[in-house]
C-alpha positions, 0 to 999 in steps of 0.5 A, a space after each residue: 500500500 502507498 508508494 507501491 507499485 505492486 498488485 494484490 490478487 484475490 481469491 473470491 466465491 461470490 461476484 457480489 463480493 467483487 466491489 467489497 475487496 476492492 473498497 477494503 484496499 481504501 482509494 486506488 484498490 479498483 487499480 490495485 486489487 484484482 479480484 479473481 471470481 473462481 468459483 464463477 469459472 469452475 462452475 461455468 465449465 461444469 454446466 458447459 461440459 454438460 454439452 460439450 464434452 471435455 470443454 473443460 480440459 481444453 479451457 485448462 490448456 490456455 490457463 498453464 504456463 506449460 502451453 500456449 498462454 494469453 499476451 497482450 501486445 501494441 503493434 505499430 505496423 497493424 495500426 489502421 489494419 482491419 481486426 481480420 488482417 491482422 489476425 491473419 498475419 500471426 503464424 505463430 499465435 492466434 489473435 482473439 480480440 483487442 484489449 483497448 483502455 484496459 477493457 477486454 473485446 473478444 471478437 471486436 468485429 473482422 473489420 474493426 480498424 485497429 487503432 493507436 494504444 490498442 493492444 492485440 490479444 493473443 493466444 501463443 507460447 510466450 510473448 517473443 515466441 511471435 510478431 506479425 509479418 508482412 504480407 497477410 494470409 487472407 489477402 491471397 485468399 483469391 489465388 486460393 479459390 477460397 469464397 468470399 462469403 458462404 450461406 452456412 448454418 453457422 452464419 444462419 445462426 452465428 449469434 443464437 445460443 446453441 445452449 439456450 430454450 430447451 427444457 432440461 432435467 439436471 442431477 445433482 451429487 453432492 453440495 458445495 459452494 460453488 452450487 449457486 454459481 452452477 445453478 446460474 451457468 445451468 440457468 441460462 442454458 435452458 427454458 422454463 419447465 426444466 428440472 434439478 434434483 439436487 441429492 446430497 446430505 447437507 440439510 435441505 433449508 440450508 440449501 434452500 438458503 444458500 440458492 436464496 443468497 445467490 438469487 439475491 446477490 445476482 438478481 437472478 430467480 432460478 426457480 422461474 425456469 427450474 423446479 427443485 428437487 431436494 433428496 436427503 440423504 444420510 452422511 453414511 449412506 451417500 454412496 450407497 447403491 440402495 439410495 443411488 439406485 432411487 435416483 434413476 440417473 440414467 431418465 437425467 439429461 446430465 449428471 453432475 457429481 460434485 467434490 465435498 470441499 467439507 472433507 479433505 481434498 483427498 477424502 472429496 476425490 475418494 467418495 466421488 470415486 465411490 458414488 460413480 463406482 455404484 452408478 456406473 454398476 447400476 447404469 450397466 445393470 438398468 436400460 442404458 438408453 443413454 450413454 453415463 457421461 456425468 461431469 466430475 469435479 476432482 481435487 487432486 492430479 492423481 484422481 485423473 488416472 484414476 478416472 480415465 481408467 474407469 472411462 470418465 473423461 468429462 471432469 473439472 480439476 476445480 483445484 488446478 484451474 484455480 492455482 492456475 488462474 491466480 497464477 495467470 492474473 498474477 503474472 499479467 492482471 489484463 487475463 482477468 479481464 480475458 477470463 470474464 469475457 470468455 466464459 461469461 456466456 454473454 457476450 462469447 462463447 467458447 465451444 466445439 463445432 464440425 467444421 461443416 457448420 461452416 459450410 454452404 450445402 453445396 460446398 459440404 457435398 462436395 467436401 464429403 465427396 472427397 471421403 477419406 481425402 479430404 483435407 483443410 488447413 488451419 488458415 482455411 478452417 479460420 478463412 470460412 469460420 470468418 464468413 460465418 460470424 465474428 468467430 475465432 478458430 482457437 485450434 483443433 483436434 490432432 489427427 490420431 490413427 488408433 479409432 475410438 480413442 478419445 479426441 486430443 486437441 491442440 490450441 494454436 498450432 504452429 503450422 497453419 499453411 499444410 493442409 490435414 486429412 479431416 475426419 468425421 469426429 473431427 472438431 474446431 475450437 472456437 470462440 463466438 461471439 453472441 453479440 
């Protein structure tokens, strides 16, 4: 405090609570606090892996330092340059928006002029591992063939939701805090009629305050699209077969199974273990009209083997996504700003598509036509999704020769000129916004 130049980074559980960390610090705590709503970014990706399959997963790769991280950066020679040109200048990074004043702009628009005091929001391996070069892709984009603009569902629909007006049915395992901030996330995802059974062996007029607190911290009534179920249970008997059997997992649209951040991290991971050890027997053993994918929240790394060994692979390491983000805001405070953009659910959306989306149906027969041989390079993936909408192509699934294997992914890749073979469960990542 004082003459300091530092920043202070703080873990918050509540968005309400934003204001109130930032006025502790006394004047200059709105420039000198950084306030990390945790919780809102966990349980955003719980309630959107509930549709989009291993989302989660994908959202850590750009939170380590490991991989390819956010940057920020002027760029003298891009001024007066469209958002679209200068996107396609960066071979070695990926350019998601504008951060201007301060203020973050995923997606600002493909002809948006960048300006002086703009800085360009990147994704890359580190903040000298890429720099713009002279001639951009798109502008021999002519001599490639390629359209310049395409009739596509994505285009048709490039602002709409795809998460949004239907009537769901959601279980609920366990309790936590973060509760009232996935009962938000699944709110905005659906119409009214939908339905949450919430099971757990904490009291019911103690849930019921706590989703009472969250609608008044967030002006949100989540009982005019959601009817409540509340099953208690037992502390002893939370994992029983009987009582799990009861709740007939298998007639839910998705699961969730939720760490007890009551017990230690260790006991949380072993009793979630336990709970989907007794649904996965069931589910074998009941109609299995649908696939179990429940989304899991583990604590600890070593629960991820453990995991995968019995074929669940839609889980939230809440933990490591937390230490991550703080360790990211701490570094450079404007990846805060990048985080509440993109998982606001508002203004972008983060998600997997076919590349097909991005098609007119003439065009989609003829890449289907080609069967085995089709191909796509990452610059061309990007060139139709920017026909489509203002949407950028964050990266992509990597060719894998075993079949059946899960699918891996890979943000920015480095080479975006050579074209790949492209096959059916192939998937893009992008972001979209919805503005």
């Amino acid at each position: 405090r004082g003459q300091g130049h530092g920043r202070i980074v703080v873990q918050c559980c509540s968005e309400a609570n934003t204001n109130l960390f930032r006025q502790l610090y006394g004047p200059g705590g709105e420039d000198k606090v950084e306030v990390v709503i945790v919780g809102n970014i966990v349980a955003q990706l719980m309630a959107r892996s509930s549709e989009q399959h291993g989302l989660a997963t994908v959202f850590g790769m750009m939170l380590g330092f490991e991989g390819d991280e956010f940057y920020s950066e002027e760029w003298e020679e891009l001024v007066g340059k469209t958002f679209r040109e200068a996107v396609f200048r960066f071979p070695e990074a990926v350019a998601l928006g504008i951060m201007k004043n301060g203020r973050c702009k995923l997606n600002p628009g493909w002809d948006y002029k960048i300006t002086e005091g703009d800085r360009i929001i990147v994704l890359a391996e580190d903040n000298d591992a890429y720099e713009p070069v002279d001639t951009a892709w798109c502008n021999e984009e002519a001599q490639r063939g390629l359209p310049k603009s395409v009739d596509s569902p994505m285009k048709r629909n490039a602002r709409h939701s795809p998460r949004s007006g239907r009537q769901k049915r959601f279980l609920l395992i366990g309790w936590n805090t973060k509760v009232g901030s996935l009962l938000g996330s699944l709110n905005d995802m659906v119409s009214e009629g939908s339905e949450i059974t919430i099971y757990s062996p904490c009291p019911i007029p103690e849930r019921e305050g706590e989703i009472q607190k969250y609608e008044l911290q967030n002006g949100k009534h989540l009982q005019t699209k959601f009817k409540f179920h509340h099953i208690h249970v037992e502390e002893t008997k939370f994992s029983s077969r009987i009582e799990l059997s009861k709740l007939e997992h298998h007639t839910y649209d998705s699961v969730f199974v939720l760490a007890d951040t009551a017990c230690t991290n260790t006991a949380a991971d072993e009793r979630s273990m336990a709970v989907l050890a007794q649904l996965t027997h069931l589910h074998e053993k009941g109609p299995g009209e649908r696939d179990f994918d429940p989304v899991v929240e583990m604590c600890e790394d070593s629960t991820f083997e453990h995991l995968k060994i019995c074929g669940f692979t839609n889980f939230v390491h809440s933990n490591s996504l937390v230490s991550q983000a703080l360790a990211a805001v701490t570094e450079d405070a404007s990846v805060n700003s990048i985080y509440a953009d993109l998982m606001s659910g508002v203004t972008n959306s983060f998600e997997f598509v076919q590349f097909e989306v991005f098609l007119s149906p003439s065009d989609k027969a003829a890449f289907h036509a080609q069967g085995s041989e089709r191909k796509i390079s990452f610059w061309e993936a990007a060139h139709y999704a920017s026909l489509a909408g203002d949407i950028s192509v964050v990266g992509w699934t990597l060719e894998v020769d075993s079949p059946g294997t899960e699918p891996k992914f890979i943000l920015n890749p480095k080479d975006k000129t050579t074209k790949r073979v492209w096959r059916d469960q192939d998937r893009i990542v992008i972001i979209r916004s919805l503005e």
